[in-house]
N, C-alpha and C positions, 0 to 999 in steps of 0.2 A: 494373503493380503487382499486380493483383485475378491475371494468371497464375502471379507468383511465389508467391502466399499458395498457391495449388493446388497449386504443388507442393508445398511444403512441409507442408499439412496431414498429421496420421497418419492411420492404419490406418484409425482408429474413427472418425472424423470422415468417410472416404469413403465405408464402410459403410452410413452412415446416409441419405447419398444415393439409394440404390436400393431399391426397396421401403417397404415400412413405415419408419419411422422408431425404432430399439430404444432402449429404455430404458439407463444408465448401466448399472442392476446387470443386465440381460441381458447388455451387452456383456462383463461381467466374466464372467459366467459361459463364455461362448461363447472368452473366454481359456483358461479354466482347465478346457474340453475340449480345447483345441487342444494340451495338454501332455502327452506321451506318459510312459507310466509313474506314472499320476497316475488310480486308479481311480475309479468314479464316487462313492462315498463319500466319500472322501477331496477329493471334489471338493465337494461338498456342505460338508463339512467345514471347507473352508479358506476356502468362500467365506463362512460365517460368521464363519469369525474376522475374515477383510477386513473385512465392508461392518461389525463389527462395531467395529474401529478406526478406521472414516472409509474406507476406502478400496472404493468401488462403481464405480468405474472405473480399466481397466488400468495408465493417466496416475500412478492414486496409488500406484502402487508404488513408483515413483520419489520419492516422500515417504518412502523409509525405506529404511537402509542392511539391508545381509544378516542381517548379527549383530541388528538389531530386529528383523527379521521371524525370526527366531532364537529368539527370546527369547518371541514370542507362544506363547501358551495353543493346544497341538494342531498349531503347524507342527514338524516334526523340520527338521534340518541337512540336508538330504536334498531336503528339499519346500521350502524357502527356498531352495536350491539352481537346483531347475528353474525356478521360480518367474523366479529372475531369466535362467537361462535364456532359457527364454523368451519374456520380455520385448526380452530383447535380439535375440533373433532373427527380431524383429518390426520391429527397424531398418532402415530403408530405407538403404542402401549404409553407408561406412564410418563410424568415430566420429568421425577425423581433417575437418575442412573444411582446404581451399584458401583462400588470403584473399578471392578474389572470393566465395567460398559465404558464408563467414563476412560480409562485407560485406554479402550478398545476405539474408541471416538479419538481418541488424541494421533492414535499410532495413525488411522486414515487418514491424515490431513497431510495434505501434500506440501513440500519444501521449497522452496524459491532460492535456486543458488547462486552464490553472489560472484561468481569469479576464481576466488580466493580460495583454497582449499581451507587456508589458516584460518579466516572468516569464518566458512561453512565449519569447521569442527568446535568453536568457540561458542558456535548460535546451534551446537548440535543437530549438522544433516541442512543447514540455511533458511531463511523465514518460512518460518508456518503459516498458514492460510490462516485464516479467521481470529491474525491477530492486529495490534497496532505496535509500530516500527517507529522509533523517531530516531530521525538523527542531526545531531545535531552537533557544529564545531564553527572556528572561523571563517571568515572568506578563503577559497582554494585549499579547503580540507581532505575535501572528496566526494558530498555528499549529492551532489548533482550528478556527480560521473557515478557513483555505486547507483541511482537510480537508471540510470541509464544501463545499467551493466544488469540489472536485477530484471528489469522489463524484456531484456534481448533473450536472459535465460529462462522467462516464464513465455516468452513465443515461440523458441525450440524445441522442434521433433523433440517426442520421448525418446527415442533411439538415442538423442546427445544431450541426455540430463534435463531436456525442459519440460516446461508439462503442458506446452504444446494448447496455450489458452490466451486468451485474450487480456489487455492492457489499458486502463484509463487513466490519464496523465492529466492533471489539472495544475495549469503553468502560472505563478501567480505573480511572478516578476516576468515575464514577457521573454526569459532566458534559455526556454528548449532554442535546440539547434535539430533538427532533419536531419542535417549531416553526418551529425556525430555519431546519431544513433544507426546511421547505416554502417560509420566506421567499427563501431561495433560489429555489425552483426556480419562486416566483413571476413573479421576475423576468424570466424568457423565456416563460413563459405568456404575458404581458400584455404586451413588448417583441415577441414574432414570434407571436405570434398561435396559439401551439400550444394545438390541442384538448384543450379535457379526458380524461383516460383515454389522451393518447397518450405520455405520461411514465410510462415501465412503474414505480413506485415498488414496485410487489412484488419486486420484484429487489436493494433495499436492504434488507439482515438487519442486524441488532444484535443485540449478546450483551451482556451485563454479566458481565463477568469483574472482579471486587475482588481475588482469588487468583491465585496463581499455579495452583495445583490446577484454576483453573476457566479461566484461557488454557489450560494444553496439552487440558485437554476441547475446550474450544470449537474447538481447531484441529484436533482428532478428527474434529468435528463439522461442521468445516467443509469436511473433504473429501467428507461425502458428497452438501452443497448448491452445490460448487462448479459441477462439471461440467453440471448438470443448468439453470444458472441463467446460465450462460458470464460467472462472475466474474471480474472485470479489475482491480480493486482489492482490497486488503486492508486495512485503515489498522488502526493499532493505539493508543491515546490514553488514557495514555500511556504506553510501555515500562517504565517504569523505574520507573515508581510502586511496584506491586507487589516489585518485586526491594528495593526500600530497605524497604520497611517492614516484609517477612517477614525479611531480614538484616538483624541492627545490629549496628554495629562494627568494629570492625580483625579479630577474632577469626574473622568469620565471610565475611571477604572473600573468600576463593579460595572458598567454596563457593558464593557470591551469584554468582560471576564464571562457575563449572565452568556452574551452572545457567542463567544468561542462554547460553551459550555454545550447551546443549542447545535452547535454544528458539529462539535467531536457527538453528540447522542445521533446523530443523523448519521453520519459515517461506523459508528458504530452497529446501529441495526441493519447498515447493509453490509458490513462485513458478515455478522452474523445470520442474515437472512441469504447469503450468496454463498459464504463461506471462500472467504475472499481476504486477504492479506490487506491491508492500509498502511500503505508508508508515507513519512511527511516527513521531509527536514527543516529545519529550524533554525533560527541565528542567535546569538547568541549575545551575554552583555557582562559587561565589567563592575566586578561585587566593588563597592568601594571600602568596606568593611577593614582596617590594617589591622585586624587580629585574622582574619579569614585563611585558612588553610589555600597550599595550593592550590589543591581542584576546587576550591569550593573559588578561588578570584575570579574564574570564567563561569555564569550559571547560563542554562537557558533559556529563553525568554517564554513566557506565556504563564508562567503561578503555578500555581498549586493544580489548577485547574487542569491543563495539559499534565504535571507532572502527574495525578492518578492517570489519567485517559490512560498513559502509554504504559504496553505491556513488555517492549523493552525500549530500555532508552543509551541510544550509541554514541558515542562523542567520539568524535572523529577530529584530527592531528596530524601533525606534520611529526613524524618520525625523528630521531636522533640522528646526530652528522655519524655517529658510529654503527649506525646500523644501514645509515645510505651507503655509507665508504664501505662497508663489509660486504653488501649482495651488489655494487655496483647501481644501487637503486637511487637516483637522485629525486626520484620522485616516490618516495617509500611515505606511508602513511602507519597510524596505528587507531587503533579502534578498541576503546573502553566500553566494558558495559559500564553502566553507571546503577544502574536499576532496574531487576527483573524479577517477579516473583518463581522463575522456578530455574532459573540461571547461576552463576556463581561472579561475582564481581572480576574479573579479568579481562587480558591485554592481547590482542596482537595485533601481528603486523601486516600490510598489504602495501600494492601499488598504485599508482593511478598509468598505466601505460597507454600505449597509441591505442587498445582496442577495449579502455576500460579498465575494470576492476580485475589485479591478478597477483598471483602473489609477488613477494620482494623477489625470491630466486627465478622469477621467469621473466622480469624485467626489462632484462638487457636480452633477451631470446623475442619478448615482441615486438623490441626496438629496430633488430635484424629482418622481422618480417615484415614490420614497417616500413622499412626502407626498400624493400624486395617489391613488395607491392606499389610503392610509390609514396606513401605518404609523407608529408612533413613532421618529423621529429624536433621533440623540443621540451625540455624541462619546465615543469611548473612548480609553483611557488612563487614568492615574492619576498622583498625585504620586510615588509609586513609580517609575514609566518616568522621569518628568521628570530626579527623581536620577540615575538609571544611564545616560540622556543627560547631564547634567553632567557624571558621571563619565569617561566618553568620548570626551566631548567633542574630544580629541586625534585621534581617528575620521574626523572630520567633514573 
């Protein structure tokens, strides 16, 4: 496996193997000499406006179509031109793959796991880099805690399942806690015995974006700590906030929809330009439809629009009274795919416990070391959930 990842590495990534180790925005520079017809002014020139839009590495050009980089302050049609040029001429063989390539590209892509064993065998092996993740259910489903639980196992040593990379977390209800995510990553501190300081948390960034004005910054912003920090995740909490509260109305639908549309294509090219996972959760809204199927009375919110973007989409739930009373899980969760094109529509189960996401039968095991450790235990949920189980009850 470690042979295929070699081949498949770029340009910039081998470079860095021989000699000194160069910085991000050196290597961009060392692009934008390698461009014929492209003076050394001009070269100076363009590399400010880059690193000045986020982009300090070649990787991030591929976060912006021609016509963007078109449109920036000081590129001409000309210089967006070679630009992409040659980037492209920096491709190792064709665009086209064969399906063994394409197979052989899918198998390298590293896993993000979620807790849950149940989880990770339902998502085959836990999210894959370079895809988009939504999830989405009611208030106190899960879906803040699984992000939080997804981020601690993409900062862990590879020796204990993580992949040992970096995390950007864009908060957009104002709802991270510091705390929790230490309570986390408490947890394997104290269960395998990992040293202090050897949980790199400088590699988890926050931004508080309330705006939309301040996501597409922060995603500016984020190309120029991606590369440098080898970010694997992106979580976004939550998508849609922003978009309902800046648009209200039927009036101002198609421009709420044109604009989400702008920024899933933005998150998108940097997945694919990083190779990097995108997770966003979502909230959710009451079909009012009385012929509507059960699953279909709760949809989630954002169109049609988000529903292509996302390459799996999770709904997440408050578990059955007979599945909490069975694993002693009062806090037992379940997790639908709803939509995935190489997945299979299915169910299970998970927890929300003191250190995150885990499965139903370890529950009451890190309730115990909860309390060993010190912390305060306490069931979640609300009368609220209880309803919208009644409600569903035909689900079950």
């Amino acid at each position: 496996m470690a042979s295929k990842e070699s081949n498949l590495e770029s340009n910039d990534s081998a470079s860095t193997k021989k000699g000194a180790k160069k910085t991000s925005t050196d290597s961009l520079m060392d692009f934008l000499k390698g461009i014929k017809g492209l003076s050394d002014a001009m070269q100076k020139r363009v590399h400010k406006v880059l690193t000045t839009e986020g982009i300090v590495d070649p990787r991030g050009i591929r976060a912006f179509t021609q016509k963007e980089l078109e449109n920036l302050p000081g590129i001409t049609d000309a210089t967006a031109s070679l630009l992409f040029g040659q980037f492209e001429s920096k491709r190792e063989g064709s665009m086209f793959l064969s399906l063994e390539e394409r197979e052989q590209l899918e198998q390298v892509r590293s896993k993000i796991l979620t807790g849950a064993k149940e989880l990770d065998t339902l998502l085959q092996g836990g999210i894959p880099t370079g895809t988009f993740v939504e999830l989405y259910g009611a208030p106190q489903s899960g879906k803040s805690q699984m992000c939080y639980s997804i981020s601690v196992n993409c900062l862990l040593p590879k020796d204990f399942g993580g992949l040992e990379a970096g995390v950007v977390w864009l908060d957009t209800e104002g709802s991270f806690n510091s705390q929790r995510l230490k309570q986390v990553l408490s947890y394997y501190e104290y269960t395998y015995n990992i040293p202090k300081g050897k949980l790199n948390t400088d590699k988890f960034m926050v931004a508080a974006t309330r705006s939309l004005a301040q996501i597409e910054l922060a995603l500016k912003e984020a190309g120029k700590i991606i590369p440098g920090n080898n970010v694997k995740l992106l979580i976004v909490d939550s998508l849609m906030d922003p978009f309902r509260s800046e648009y209200g109305g039927l009036g101002e639908l198609a421009s709420r929809q044109k604009h989400l549309n702008r920024v899933l294509h933005n998150l998108m090219r940097i997945a694919e330009a990083y190779d990097l996972a995108v997770v966003y959760t979502n909230q959710v809204m009451a079909n009012p439809d009385p012929f509507a199927t059960a699953m279909d009375k709760v949809q989630p919110t954002g169109g049609f629009v988000l529903g292509h973007a996302s390459d799996i989409r999770l709904w997440l739930r408050r578990a059955t009274s007979k599945i909490r009373n069975q694993y002693d899980a009062p806090n037992a969760r379940r997790a639908l795919i709803t939509d995935c094109g190489w997945l299979p529509q299915a169910e299970c189960h998970f927890s929300l416990g003191p250190f995150g996401i885990c499965d139903v039968s370890e529950e009451a095991k890190h309730r115990e070391i909860a309390l060993e450790i010190g912390f305060d235990v306490k069931e979640e949920g609300s009368q609220e959930e209880e309803e919208i189980q009644t409600e569903f009850a035909t689900l079950e």
